[in-house]
C-alpha positions in Angstrom: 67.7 93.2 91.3 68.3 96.9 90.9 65.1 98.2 91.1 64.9 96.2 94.6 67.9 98.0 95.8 66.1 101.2 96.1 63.2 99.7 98.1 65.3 98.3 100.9 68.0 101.2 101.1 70.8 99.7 98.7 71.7 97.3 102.0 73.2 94.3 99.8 76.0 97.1 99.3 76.9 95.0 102.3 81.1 95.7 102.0 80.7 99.3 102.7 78.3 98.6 106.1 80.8 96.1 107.0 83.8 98.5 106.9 81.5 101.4 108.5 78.4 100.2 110.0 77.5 104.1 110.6 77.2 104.8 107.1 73.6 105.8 106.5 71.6 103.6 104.2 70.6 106.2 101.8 75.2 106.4 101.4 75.7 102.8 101.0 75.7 102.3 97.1 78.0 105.7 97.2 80.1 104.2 100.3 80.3 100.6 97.9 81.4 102.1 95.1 84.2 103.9 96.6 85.3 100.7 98.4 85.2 98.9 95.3 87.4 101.3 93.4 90.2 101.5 96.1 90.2 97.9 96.9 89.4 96.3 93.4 91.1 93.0 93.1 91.1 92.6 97.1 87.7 92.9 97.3 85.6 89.5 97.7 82.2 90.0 95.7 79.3 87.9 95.3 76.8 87.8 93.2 73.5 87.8 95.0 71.3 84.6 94.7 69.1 83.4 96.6 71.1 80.1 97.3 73.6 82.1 98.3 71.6 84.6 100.4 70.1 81.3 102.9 73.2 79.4 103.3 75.1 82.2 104.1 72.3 83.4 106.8 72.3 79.7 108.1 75.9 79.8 109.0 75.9 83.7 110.0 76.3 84.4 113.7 76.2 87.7 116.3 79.4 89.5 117.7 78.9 89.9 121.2 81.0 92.6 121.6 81.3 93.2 125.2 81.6 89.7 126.3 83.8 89.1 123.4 82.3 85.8 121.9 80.4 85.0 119.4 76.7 83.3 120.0 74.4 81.8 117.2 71.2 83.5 116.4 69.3 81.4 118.8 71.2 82.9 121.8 73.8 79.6 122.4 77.7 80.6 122.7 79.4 79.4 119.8 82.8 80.5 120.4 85.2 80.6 123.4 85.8 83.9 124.7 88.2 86.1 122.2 90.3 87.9 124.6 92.0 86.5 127.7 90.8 87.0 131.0 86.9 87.0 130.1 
């Protein structure tokens, strides 16, 4: 898988884009690494597969930030709203 990484910009070094999505692509293995070393044990890390890559897009969903809810990729609210008063 490594020499993949460099073709799409390291972004399975998913943790780090997850703490700070404005981390720049070229940063991410950098960013990962650094994660990984403060929060070692903490950290949840799997081991790509593809198996593991299509489930976990099936169940994935969209933050709607402003409207504070969460939709499914094919645009249908799957959440009530997550603050009061929305």
């Amino acid at each position: 898988m490594r020499p993949l990484d460099g073709l799409i910009h390291y972004i399975l070094e998913h943790g780090a884009h997850h703490v700070n999505m404005g981390i720049p692509l070229y940063r991410l293995k950098e960013a990962q690494s650094r994660l990984t070393a403060t929060l070692d044990e903490r950290l949840n890390s799997e081991v790509f597969t593809w198996r593991y890559y299509w489930n976990t897009v099936r169940r994935c969903k969209l933050l709607r930030f402003r409207a504070a809810r969460v939709d499914g990729f094919d645009g249908r609210i799957t959440s009530q709203p997550l603050v009061q008063g929305r």
